[in-house]
C-alpha positions as CSV (number, residue, x, y, z in Angstrom):
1,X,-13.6,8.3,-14.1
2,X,-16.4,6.6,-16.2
3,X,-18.6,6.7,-13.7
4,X,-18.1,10.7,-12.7
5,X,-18.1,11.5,-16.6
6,X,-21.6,10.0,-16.7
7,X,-22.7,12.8,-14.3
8,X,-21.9,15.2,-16.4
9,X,-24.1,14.3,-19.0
10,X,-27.6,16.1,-19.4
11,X,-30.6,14.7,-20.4
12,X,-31.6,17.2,-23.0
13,X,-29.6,16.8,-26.3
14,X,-29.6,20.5,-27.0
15,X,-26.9,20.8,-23.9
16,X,-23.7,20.2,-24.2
17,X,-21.9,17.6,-22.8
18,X,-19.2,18.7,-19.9
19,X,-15.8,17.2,-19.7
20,X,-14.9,16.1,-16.5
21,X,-12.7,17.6,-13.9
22,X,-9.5,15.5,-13.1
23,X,-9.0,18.1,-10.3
24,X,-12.5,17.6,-8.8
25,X,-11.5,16.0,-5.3
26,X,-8.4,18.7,-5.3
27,X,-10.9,21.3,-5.3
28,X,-11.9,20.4,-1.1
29,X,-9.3,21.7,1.2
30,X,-9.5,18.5,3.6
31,X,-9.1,16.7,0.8
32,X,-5.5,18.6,-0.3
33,X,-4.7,17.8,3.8
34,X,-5.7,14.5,4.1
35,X,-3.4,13.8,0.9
36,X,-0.7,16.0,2.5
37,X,-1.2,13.6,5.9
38,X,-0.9,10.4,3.8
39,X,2.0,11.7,1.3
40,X,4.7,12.4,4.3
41,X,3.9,10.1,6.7
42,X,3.9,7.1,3.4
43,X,7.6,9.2,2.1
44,X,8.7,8.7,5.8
45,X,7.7,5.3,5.9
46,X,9.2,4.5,2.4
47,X,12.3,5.7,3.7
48,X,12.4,3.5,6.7
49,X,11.4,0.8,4.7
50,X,14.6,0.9,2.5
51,X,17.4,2.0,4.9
52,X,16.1,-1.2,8.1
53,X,16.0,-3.2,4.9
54,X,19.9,-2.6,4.1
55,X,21.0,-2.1,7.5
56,X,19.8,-5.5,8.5
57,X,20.8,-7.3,5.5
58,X,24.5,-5.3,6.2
59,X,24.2,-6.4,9.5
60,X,23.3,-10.2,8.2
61,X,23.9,-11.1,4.9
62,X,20.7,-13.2,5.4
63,X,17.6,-12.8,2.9
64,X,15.6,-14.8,5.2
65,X,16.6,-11.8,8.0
66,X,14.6,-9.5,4.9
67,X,11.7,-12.2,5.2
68,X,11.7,-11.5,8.3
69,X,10.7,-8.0,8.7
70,X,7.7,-8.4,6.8
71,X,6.9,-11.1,9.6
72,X,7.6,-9.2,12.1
73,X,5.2,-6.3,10.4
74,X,2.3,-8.6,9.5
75,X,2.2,-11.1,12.5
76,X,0.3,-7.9,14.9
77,X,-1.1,-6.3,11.7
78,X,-3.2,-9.2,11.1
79,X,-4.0,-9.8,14.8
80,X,-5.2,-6.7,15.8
81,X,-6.9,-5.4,12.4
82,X,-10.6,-6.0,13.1
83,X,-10.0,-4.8,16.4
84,X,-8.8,-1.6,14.7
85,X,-11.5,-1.4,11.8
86,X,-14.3,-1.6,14.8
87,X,-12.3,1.0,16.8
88,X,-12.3,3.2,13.7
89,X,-15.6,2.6,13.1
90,X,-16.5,4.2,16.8
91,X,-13.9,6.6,17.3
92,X,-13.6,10.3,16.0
93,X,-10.9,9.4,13.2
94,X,-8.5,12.7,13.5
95,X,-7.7,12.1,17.1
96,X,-7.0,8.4,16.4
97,X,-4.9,9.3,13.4
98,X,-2.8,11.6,15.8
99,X,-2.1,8.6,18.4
100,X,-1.5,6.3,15.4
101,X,0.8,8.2,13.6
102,X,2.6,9.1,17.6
103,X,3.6,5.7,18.1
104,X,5.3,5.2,14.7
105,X,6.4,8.6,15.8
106,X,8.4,6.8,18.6
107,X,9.2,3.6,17.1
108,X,11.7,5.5,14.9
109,X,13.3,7.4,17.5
110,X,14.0,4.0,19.2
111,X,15.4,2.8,16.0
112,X,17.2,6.3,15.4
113,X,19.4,5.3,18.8
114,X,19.8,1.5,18.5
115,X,21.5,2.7,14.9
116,X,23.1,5.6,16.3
117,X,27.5,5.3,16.1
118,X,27.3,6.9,19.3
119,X,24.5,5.2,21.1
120,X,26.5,1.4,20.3
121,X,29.3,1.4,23.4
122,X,26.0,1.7,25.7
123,X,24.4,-1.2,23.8
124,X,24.7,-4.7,25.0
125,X,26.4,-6.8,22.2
126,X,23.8,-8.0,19.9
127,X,20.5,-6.4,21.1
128,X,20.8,-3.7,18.0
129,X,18.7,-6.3,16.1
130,X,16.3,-7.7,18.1
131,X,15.3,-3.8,19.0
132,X,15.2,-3.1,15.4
133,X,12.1,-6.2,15.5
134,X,10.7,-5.4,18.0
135,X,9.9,-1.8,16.3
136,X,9.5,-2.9,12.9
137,X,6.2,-4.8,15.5
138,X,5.1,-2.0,16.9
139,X,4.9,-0.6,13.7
140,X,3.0,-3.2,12.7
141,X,0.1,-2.5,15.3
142,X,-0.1,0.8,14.3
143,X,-0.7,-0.5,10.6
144,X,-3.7,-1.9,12.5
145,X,-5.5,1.2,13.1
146,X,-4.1,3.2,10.0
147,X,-5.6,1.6,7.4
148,X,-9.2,1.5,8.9
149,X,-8.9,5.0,9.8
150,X,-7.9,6.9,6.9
151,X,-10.4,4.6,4.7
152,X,-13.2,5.6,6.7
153,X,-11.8,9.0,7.1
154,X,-11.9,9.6,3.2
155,X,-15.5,8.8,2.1
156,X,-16.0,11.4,4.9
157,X,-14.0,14.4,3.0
158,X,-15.6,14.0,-0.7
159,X,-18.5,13.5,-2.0
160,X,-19.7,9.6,-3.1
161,X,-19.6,10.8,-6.7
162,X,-16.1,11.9,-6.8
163,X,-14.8,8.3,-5.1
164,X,-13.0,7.0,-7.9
165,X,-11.5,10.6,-8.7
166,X,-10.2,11.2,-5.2
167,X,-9.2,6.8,-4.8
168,X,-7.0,8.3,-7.7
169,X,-5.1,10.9,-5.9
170,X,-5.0,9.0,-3.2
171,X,-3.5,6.4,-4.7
172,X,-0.8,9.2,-7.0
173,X,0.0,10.5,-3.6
174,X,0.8,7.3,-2.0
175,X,3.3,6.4,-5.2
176,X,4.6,9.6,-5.3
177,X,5.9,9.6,-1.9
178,X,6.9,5.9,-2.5
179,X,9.0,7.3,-5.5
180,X,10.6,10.1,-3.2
181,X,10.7,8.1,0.0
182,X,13.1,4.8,-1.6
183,X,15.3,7.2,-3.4
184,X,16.0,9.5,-0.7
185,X,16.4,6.6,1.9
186,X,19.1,4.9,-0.3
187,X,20.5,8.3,-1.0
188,X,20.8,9.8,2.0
189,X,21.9,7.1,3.7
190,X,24.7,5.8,1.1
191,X,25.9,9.9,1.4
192,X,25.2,10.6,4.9
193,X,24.9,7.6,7.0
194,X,21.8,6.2,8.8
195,X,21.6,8.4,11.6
196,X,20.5,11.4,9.3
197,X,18.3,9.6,7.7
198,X,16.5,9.1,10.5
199,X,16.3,12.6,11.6
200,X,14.7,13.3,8.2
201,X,12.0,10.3,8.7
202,X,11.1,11.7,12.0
203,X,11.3,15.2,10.6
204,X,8.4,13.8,7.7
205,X,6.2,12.3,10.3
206,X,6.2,15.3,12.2
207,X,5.0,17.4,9.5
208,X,2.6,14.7,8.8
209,X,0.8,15.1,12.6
210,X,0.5,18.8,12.2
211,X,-1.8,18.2,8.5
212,X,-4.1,16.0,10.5
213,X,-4.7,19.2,12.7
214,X,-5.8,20.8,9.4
215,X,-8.8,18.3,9.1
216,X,-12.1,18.5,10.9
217,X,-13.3,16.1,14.0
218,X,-15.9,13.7,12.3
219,X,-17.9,12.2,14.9
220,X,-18.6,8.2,14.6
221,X,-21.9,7.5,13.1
222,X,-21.7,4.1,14.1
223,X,-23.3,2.8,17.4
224,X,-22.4,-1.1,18.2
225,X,-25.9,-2.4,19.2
226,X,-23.8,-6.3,19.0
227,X,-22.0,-8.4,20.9
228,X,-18.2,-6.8,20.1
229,X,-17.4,-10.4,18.5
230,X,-20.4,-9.9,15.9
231,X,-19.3,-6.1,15.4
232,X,-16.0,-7.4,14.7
233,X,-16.9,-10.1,12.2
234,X,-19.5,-8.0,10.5
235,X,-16.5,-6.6,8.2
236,X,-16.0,-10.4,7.5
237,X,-19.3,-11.1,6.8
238,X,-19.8,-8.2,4.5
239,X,-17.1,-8.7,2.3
240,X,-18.2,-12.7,1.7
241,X,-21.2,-11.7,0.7
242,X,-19.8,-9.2,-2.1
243,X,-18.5,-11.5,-4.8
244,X,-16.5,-8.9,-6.8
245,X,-15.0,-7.2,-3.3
246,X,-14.3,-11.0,-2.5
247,X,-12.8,-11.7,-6.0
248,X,-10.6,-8.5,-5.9
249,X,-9.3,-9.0,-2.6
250,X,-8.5,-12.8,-3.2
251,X,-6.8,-11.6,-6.5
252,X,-4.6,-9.2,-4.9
253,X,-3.7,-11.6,-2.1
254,X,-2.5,-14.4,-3.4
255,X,-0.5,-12.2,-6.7
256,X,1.1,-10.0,-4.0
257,X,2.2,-12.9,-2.2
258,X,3.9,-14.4,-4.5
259,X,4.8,-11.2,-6.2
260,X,6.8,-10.1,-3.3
261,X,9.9,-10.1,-4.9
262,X,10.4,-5.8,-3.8
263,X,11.5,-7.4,-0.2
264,X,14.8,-9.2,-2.1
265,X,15.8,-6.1,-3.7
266,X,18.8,-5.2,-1.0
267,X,20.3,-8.7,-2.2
268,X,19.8,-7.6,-6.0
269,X,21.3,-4.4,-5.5
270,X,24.5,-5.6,-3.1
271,X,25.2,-8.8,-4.7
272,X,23.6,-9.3,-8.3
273,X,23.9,-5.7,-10.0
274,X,26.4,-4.3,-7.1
275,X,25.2,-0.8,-6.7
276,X,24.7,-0.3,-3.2
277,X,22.3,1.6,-1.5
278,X,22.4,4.2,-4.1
279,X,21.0,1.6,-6.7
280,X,18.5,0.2,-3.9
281,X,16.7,3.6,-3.8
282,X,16.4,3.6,-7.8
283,X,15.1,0.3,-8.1
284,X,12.6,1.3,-5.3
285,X,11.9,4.8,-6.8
286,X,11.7,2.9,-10.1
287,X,8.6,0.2,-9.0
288,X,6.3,3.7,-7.6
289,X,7.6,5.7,-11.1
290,X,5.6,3.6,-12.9
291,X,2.9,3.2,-10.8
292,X,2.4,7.1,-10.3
293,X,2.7,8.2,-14.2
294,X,0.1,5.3,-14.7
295,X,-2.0,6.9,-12.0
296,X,-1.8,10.4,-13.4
297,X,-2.7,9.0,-17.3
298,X,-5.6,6.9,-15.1
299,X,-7.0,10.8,-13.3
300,X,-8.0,11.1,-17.6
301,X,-8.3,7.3,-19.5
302,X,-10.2,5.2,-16.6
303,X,-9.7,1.7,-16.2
304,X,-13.3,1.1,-14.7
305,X,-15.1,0.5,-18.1
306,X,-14.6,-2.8,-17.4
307,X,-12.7,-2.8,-14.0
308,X,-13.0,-7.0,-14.2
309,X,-11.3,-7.4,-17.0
310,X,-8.6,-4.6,-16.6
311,X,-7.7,-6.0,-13.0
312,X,-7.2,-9.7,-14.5
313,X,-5.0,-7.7,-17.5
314,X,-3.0,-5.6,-15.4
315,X,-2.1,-9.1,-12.3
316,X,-0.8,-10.8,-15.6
317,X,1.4,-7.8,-16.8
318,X,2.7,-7.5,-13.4
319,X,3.6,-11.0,-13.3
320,X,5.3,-10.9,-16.3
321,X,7.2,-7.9,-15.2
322,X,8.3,-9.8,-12.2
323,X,9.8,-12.7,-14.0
324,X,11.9,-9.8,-16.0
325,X,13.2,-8.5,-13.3
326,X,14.4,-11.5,-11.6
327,X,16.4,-12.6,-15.1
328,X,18.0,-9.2,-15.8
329,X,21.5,-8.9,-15.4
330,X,21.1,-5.6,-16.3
331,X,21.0,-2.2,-14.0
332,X,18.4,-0.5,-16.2
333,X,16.8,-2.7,-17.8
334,X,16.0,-4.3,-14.3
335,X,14.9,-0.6,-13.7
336,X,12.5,-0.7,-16.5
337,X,10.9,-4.3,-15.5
338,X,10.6,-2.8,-12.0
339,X,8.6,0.7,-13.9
340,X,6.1,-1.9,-15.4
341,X,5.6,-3.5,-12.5
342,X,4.5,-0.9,-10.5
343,X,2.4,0.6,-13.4
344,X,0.4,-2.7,-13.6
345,X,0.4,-2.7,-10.1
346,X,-1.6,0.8,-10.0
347,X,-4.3,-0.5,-12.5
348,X,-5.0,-3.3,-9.9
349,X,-5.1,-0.5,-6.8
350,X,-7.4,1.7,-8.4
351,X,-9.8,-0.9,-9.8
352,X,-10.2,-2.3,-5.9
353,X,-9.9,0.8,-4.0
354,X,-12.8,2.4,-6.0
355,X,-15.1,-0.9,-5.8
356,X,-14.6,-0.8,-1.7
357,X,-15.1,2.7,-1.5
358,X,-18.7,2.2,-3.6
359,X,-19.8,-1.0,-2.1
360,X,-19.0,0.0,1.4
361,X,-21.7,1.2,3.8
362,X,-20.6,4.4,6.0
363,X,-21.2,2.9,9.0
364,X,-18.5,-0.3,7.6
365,X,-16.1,1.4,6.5
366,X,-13.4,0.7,8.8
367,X,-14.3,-2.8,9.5
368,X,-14.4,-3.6,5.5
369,X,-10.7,-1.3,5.4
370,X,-9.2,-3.9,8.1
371,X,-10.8,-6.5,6.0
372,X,-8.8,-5.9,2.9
373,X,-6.0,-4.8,4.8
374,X,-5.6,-8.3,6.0
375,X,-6.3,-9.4,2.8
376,X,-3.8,-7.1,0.6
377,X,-1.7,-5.3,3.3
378,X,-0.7,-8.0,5.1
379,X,0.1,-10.0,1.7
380,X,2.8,-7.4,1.0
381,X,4.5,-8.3,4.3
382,X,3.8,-12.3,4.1
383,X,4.5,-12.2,0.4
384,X,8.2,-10.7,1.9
385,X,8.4,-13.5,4.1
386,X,8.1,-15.9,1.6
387,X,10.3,-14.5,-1.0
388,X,12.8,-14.5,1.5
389,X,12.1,-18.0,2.1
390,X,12.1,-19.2,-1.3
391,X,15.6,-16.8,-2.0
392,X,16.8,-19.2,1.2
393,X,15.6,-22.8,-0.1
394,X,15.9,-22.4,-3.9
395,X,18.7,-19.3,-4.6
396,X,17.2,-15.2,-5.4
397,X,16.7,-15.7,-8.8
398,X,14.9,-18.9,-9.1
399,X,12.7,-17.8,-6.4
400,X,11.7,-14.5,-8.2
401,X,10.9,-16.5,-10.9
402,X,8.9,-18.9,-9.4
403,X,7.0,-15.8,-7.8
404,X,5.8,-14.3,-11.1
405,X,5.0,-17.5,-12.4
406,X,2.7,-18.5,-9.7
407,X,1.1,-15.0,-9.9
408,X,0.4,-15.5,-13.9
409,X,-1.0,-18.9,-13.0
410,X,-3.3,-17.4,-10.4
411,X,-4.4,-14.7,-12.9
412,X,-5.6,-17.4,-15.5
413,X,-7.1,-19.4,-12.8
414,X,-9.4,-16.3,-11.9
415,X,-10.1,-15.6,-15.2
416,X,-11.9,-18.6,-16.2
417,X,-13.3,-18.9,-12.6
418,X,-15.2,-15.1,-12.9
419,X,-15.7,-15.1,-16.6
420,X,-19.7,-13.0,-15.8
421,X,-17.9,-10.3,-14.2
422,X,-15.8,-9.5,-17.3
423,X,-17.9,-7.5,-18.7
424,X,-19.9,-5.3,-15.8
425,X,-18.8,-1.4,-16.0
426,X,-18.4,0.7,-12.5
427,X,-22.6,1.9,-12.9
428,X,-23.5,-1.7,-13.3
429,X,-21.5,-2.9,-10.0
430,X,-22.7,0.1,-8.0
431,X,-26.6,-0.8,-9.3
432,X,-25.8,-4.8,-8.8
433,X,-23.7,-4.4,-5.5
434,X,-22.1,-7.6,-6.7
C-alpha cells in the first residue's frame, strides 16, 4: 500500500494529499470475478482438504498415511510445474482455467463414490484408499497448471500500480475461503457424513467454472522463439538472477517445510484434545482467521515499508507460534497459537506475492508462478510429508516442536545472511529490480 499511496501524491504543495483507496482493485469487475473464481474453488478445496485428511487417518490411524497425501499432491505438482508455467505462458488463460478447474471437477466425483456407504459392496476390499491417492495425484497435476494460470491471469485484470492492493485481496479471498472451507468440512461432515460433503465441494467448484465465464479471453503475448527446454528453464533462470525473489522464495521454502505442522492436525484433534471433526474444522478455520483479519488491517497499514525486514519478523513469529501450538494441551489456547500463526503467515504472503508480481516481466509470468510454486507450494505438501514423518520417528509433539524450532533457526540464519536488503522499501526494489 506504500507504494500506491505514493501515487497519490502531487507535486505541487498547494494540493492536497489523497488518501488511498483500499477498495481500488474491487472497483474492476473481472477483478470482483476472478476473486469470486479463486474464493469457491480455494473453499471447495479447503473442504476436501480437511474431510480426505480425517477419513484417511479414520481409515488408518497412521500420521505417516497424513504425510502421505501431501506426497502424493506434490510428487506431479513438482514434475509437471514448468511445463504448466510455459503452457500458461502460451495459452489463452480462461479456457485453461476451465479444463483445470474440470479435472479437479472429476477427481472429487471419483472420491465422492469410492467414500460413498452405498458405492462400498461394489468395491473390491481395500482399493477405497489407493483411489483416494490416486485423486489426491491428479489433483496434484492440476495444481500444475493452476498456479501459473491465475498468476499470469491477474497482472492481466488490474493495473501495475494497484498490484500490491489487489495481491491483498487476493490473498483475503484465498483465507477467507480457507476459514469457511475447514470449518464447513469438519462440520458438515461430523453432522452429515462424507457423502454430503462432497456434494457441497462439487456444488462450490461448479459455481467456481461458471465465474471464469465472467472473465474476458486474454490472448498470450508470449511467442516461444527457444528450444522448449530453454523456454522452460527461463522461469529458472529469471528468478536466480533476482536476489530478493530468490531470498523470498528460499525463506518460505524451507520455514513451510518445517512449519508443516497443519498436516498433523487430524491427530491433535482425535487423539491430543479429542474433539473430533468438529474441533478439526476450528483449528483449521482458526490458522486462515488470523491470516485474513491480518490481511484486512494489511488493505490499510502496509507491510512493504520495509518488506525485508517484515518478512524475516513475521517467519520468526510464525515459528514461535508453531512451537505453541505443538505444547498446548489446551483446545483454545491451541486455537489462539493456530490465529497467530496464520496471521504471521499472511505478512510473509503478501510481502512475496507483491515482489513477484513487480519484478515479473508479462511475458514470464507463468513460468516465474510455477517457479515459486515449486518453491512455496510444493513446500506445503513436502513440509506435510515430513511432519508426518517426524510425528512417525520422534512422537506428534516432539516433532511439532522440532518444526518451529528449525523454522526460527532458518529465520536468524537469513537474517544475518541478507542484512543490505533490510532496509530497501517496495519503490526502491521496483527501481533496483534486486
Amino acid at each position: 500500500m506504500t507504494y500506491i499511496c505514493l501515487k497519490f501524491i502531487l507535486l505541487e504543495d498547494q494540493v492536497p494529499i489523497e488518501k488511498p483507496d483500499p477498495f481500488a482493485a474491487l472497483r474492476f469487475r473481472e477483478f470482483r470475478s476472478y476473486l469470486g473464481m479463486r474464493f469457491f474453488f480455494t473453499f471447495a478445496y479447503q473442504m476436501q482438504a480437511v474431510i480426505i485428511g480425517f477419513h484417511i487417518y479414520y481409515l488408518t490411524k497412521d500420521p505417516l498415511a497424513l504425510g502421505l497425501i501431501g506426497l502424493c499432491e506434490v510428487i506431479p505438482a513438482i514434475s509437471i510445474a514448468l511445463y504448466g508455467g510455459y503452457i500458461a505462458d502460451k495459452s489463452e488463460k480462461r479456457a485453461l482455467l476451465v479444463k483445470v478447474i474440470s479435472g479437479v471437477l472429476l477427481c472429487s466425483l471419483v472420491m465422492l463414490l469410492v467414500t460413498s456407504k452405498q458405492m462400498q459392496p461394489y468395491l473390491p476390499k481395500g482399493y477405497t484408499l489407493p483411489i483416494l491417492y490416486c485423486m489426491i495425484f491428479g489433483i496434484g497435476i492440476a495444481r500444475g497448471f493452476f498456479s501459473p494460470a491465475t498468476f499470469s491471469l491477474m497482472a492481466r485484470i488490474v493495473p501495475k500500480k494497484l498490484y500490491p492492493n489487489s495481491s491483498t485481496w487476493n490473498s483475503s479471498s484465498w483465507q477467507m475461503a480457507s476459514i469457511l472451507g475447514p470449518a464447513a468440512g469438519g462440520l458438515i461432515y461430523g453432522f452429515y457424513g462424507i457423502t454430503v460433503t462432497f456434494i457441497v465441494i462439487i456444488s462450490f467448484i461448479l459455481i467456481a467454472i461458471i465465474c471464469i465465464f465472467f472473465l474476458k479471453t486474454y490472448p498470450s503475448t508470449y511467442v516461444p522463439k527457444e528450444s522448449l527446454l530453454k523456454s522452460l528453464t527461463a522461469g529458472v533462470r529469471f528468478v536466480f538472477r533476482s536476489k530478493m525473489m530468490l531470498g523470498a522464495m528460499s525463506l518460505d521454502l524451507f520455514s513451510v517445510f518445517f512449519g508443516g505442522a497443519v498436516a498433523l492436525l487430524p491427530v491433535f484433534a482425535n487423539d491430543i484434545l479429542k474433539v473430533g471433526p468438529e474441533g478439526l474444522g476450528f483449528m483449521r478455520a482458526a490458522v486462515s482467521t488470523g491470516a485474513v483479519l491480518s490481511m484486512l488491517v494489511m488493505t490499510r497499514f502496509s507491510p512493504m515499508n520495509k518488506p525485508w525486514r517484515n518478512l524475516l519478523i513475521a517467519v520468526t513469529g510464525f515459528g514461535i507460534s508453531i512451537i505453541g501450538f505443538g505444547l498446548s494441551k489446551n483446545f483454545y489456547l491451541t486455537l489462539g497459537f493456530l490465529f497467530m500463526e496464520g496471521a504471521f503467515d499472511s505478512i510473509s504472503v503478501i510481502v512475496r506475492s507483491t515482489i513477484m508480481q513487480l519484478l515479473t516481466p508479462d511475458e514470464m509470468r507463468g513460468r516465474v508462478s510455477a517457479v515459486n510454486s515449486m518453491f512455496i507450494g510444493s513446500s506445503n505438501e513436502i513440509g506435510a510429508f515430513e511432519s508426518g514423518l517426524t510425528a512417525k520417528l520422534m512422537r506428534t509433539v516432539p516433532a511439532v516442536v522440532f518444526g518451529g524450532s528449525m523454522t526460527i533457526l532458518i529465520a536468524g540464519i537469513t537474517y544475518l545472511k541478507t542484512k543490505g536488503l533490510m532496509k530497501l522499501s517496495l519503490e526502491e526494489i521496483n527501481e533496483q529490480k534486486v
